[in-house]
C-alpha positions in Angstrom: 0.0 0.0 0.0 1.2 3.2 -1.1 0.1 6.7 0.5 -0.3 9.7 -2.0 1.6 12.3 0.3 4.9 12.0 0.1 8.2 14.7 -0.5 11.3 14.4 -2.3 14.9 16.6 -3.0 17.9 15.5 -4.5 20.8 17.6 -5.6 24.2 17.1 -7.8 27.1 19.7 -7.5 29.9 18.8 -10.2 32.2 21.6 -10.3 30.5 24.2 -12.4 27.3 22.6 -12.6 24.4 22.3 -9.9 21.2 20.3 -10.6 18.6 20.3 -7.6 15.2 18.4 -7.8 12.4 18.7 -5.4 8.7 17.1 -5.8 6.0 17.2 -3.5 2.8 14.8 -3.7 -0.4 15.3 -1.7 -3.9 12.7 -2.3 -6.2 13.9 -5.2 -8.4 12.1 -7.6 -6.4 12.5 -10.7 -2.9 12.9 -11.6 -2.2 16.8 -11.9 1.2 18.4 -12.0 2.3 21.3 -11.6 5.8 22.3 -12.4 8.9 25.6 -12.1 11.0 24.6 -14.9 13.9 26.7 -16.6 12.9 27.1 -20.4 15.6 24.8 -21.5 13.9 22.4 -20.3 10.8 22.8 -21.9 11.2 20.5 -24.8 11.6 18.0 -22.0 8.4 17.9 -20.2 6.8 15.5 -22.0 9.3 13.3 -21.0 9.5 14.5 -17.2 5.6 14.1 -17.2 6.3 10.0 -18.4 8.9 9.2 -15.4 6.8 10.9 -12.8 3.9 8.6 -14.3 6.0 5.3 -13.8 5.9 6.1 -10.4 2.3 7.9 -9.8 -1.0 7.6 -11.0 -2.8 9.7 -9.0 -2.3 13.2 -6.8 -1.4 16.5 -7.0 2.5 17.3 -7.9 4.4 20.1 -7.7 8.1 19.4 -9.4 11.0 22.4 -8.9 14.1 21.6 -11.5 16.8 24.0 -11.1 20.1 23.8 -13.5 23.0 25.9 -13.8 26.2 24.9 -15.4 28.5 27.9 -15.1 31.2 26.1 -17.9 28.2 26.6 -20.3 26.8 30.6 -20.7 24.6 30.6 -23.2 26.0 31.7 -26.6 24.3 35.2 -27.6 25.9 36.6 -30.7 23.4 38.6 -31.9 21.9 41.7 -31.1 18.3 42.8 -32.4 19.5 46.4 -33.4 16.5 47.1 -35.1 14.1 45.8 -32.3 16.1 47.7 -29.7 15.9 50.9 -31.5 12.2 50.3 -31.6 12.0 49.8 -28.0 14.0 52.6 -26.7 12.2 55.3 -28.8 9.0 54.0 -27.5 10.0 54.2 -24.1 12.3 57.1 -24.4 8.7 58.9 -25.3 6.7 57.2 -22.2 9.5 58.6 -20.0 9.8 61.7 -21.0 5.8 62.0 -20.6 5.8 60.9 -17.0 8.8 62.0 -16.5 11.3 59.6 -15.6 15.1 58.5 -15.7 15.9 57.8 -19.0 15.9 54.0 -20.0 18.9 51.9 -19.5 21.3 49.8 -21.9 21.0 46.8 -19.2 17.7 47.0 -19.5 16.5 47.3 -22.8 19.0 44.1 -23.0 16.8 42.2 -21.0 13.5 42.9 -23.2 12.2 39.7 -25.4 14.0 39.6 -28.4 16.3 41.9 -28.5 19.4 39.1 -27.5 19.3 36.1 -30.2 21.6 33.2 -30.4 23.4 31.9 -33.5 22.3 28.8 -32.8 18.6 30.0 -32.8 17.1 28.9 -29.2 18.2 28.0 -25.4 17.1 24.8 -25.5 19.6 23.6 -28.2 22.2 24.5 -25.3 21.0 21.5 -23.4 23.4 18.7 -24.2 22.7 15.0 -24.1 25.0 14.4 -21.1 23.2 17.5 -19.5 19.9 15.9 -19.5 20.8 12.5 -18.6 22.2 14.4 -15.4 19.2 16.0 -14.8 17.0 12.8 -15.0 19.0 10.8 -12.8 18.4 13.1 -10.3 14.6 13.5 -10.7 15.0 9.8 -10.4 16.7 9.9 -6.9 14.0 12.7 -5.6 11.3 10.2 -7.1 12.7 7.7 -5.2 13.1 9.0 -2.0 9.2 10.5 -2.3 8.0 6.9 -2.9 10.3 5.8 0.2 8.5 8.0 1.6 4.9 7.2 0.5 5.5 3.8 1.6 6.1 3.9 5.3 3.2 6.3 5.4 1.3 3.7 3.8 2.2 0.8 5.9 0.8 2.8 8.3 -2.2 3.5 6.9 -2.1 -0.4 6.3 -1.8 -0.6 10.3 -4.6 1.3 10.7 -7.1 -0.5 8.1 -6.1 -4.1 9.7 -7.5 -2.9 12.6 -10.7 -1.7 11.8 -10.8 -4.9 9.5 -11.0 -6.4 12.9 -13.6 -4.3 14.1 -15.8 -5.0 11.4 -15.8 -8.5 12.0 -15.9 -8.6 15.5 -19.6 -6.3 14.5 -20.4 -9.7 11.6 -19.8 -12.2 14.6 -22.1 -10.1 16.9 -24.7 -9.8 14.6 -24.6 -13.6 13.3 -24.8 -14.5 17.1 -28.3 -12.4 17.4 -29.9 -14.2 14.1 -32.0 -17.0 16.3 -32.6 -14.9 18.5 -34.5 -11.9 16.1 -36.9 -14.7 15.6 -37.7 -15.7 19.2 -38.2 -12.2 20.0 -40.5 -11.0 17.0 -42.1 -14.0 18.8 -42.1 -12.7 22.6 -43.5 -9.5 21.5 -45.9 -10.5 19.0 -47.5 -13.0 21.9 -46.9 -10.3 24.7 -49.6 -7.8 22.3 -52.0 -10.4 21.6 -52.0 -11.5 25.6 -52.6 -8.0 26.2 -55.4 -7.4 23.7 -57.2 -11.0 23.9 -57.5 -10.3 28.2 -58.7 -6.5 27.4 -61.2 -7.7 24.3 -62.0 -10.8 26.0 -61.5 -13.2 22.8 -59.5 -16.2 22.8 -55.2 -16.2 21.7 -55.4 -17.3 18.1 -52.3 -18.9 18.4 -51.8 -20.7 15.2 -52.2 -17.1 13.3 -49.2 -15.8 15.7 -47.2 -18.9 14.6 -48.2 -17.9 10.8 -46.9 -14.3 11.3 -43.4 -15.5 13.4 -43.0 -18.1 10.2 -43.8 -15.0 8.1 -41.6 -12.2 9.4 -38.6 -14.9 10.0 -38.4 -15.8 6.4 -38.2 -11.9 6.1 -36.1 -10.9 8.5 -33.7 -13.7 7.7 -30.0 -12.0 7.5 -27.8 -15.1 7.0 -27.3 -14.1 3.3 -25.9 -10.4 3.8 -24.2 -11.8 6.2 -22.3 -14.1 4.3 -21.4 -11.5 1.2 -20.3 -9.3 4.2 -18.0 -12.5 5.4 -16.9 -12.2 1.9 -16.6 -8.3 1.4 -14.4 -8.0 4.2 -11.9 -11.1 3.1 -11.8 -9.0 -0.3 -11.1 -6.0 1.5 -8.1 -7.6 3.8 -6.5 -8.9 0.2 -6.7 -5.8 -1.7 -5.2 -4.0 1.2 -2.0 -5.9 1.1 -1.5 -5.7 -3.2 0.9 -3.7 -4.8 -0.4 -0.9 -7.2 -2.8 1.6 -7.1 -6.2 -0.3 -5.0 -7.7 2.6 -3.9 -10.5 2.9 -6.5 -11.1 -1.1 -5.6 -11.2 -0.9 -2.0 -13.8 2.3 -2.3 -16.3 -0.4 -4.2 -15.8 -3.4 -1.9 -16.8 -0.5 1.3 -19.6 1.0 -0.8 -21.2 -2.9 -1.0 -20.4 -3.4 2.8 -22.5 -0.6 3.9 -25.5 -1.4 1.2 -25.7 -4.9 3.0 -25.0 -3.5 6.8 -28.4 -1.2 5.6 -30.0 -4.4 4.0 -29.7 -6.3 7.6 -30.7 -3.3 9.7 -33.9 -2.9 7.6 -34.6 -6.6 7.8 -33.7 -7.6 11.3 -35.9 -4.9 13.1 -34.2 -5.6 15.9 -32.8 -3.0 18.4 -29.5 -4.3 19.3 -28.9 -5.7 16.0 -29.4 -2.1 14.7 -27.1 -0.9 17.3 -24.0 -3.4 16.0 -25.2 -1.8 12.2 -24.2 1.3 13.3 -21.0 0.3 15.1 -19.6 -1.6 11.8 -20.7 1.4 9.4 -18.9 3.4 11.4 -15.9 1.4 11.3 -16.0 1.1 7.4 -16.4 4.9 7.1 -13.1 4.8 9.4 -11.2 2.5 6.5 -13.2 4.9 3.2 -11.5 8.1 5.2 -7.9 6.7 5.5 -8.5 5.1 1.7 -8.7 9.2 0.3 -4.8 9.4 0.9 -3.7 6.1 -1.0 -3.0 5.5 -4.5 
């Protein structure tokens, strides 16, 4: 079992490169990333997007790649003279209109398009070796995150075993009321007629109260939702112990779990009974909580 919160940094200094890596997962329905990239590594996303999804499946992701390699400035050769003249005569007016310092060298230097490389783009500056730095270190925050996500989900794992026991400690309860739902309906249903037969002085019919226990046990009898709840909760202790994403599976098998804990309790009539209904959905809304934060 693998929780869905989970943190991760790694970091390679070489000399005059630096390559730091830091990803952060918390629980969410679908897989949504969101990432602080330089732009020479834009070309690469789609591949950054397909390791992070060997890993995860669901959550929301925030990835922080930084990369600097000091051997390597980037290669401007050309300056946008045209573009830059443009630029400063438009600001050179605005200035002058709200009266201002005049604009800078430096900074018309810095506007988009006015610096262009020989070689066309940034991203052609990222070598081969470069990015095969870079994705080994993803890989190592990656794998520290998923460290990470496992303890927290044996934990989680802890915590579902138990109120997997709970649950059937409720089914043992409840399968140890089901002769006695009858013999009560029984009780009470003489107790009445006692009661109305002495005030309405008429005889006890009691062959029609045998009729109506006969009738209300073959409704009120449980033993089938009990089994399929026998069998939810076996499902239920498997699934928690597989590898992979079972969040989506173990949602289902709890959903069924309470429809037949309701099916009893409507059935059964029966006070006590009710009371152990309660108890185990309870316990099962327990497990459906700590199943939000696992993949």
């Amino acid at each position: 079992m693998k929780s869905m919160t989970g943190y991760g940094r790694s970091v390679l200094d070489r000399e005059h490169l630096h390559i730091s890596v830091e990803i952060r997962c918390v629980n969410s329905r679908y897989f949504s990333l969101s990432s602080k990239i330089s732009p020479i590594l834009f070309p690469y996303e789609p591949e950054i997007k397909k390791i992070l999804n060997e890993k995860l499946t669901r959550g929301t992701i925030t990835l922080t790649i930084v990369h600097r390699n000091e051997a390597e400035p980037i290669d401007v050769d050309v300056i946008n003279t045209n573009l830059l003249r443009q630029y400063f005569q438009k600001l050179t007016a605005l200035t002058l209109e709200l009266g201002m310092d005049r604009v800078r060298l430096d900074t018309l230097l810095h506007l988009p398009g006015v610096l262009e490389s020989e070689t066309g783009l940034e991203e052609s500056c990222l070598s081969q070796s470069a990015w095969n730095d870079i994705r080994q270190v993803l890989q190592d925050a990656l794998n520290q995150m998923e460290s990470m996500m496992l303890r927290e989900g044996d934990h989680l794992q802890k915590e579902i075993e138990w109120y997997c026991k709970e649950i059937e400690h409720h089914i043992q309860n409840i399968e140890k009321l089901v002769p006695s739902i009858s013999t009560d309906f029984h009780q009470k249903l003489s107790s009445r007629m006692q009661i109305l037969s002495v005030e309405n002085h008429f005889p006890l019919p009691q062959e029609d109260i045998l009729k109506e226990v006969a009738l209300f046990a073959e409704k009120a009898d449980i033993t089938e939702e009990i089994v399929r709840l026998k069998s939810h909760l076996v499902q239920l202790a498997n699934n928690i112990h597989e590898s992979g994403p079972i969040a989506k599976k173990i949602e289902f098998i709890l959903q069924e779990m309470v429809r037949e804990a309701n099916t009893i309790s409507s059935k059964a009539s029966h006070a006590e009974c009710s009371q152990l209904v309660v108890a185990l959905k309870s316990s099962v809304e327990k497990i459906r909580e700590q199943i939000q934060n696992v993949e």
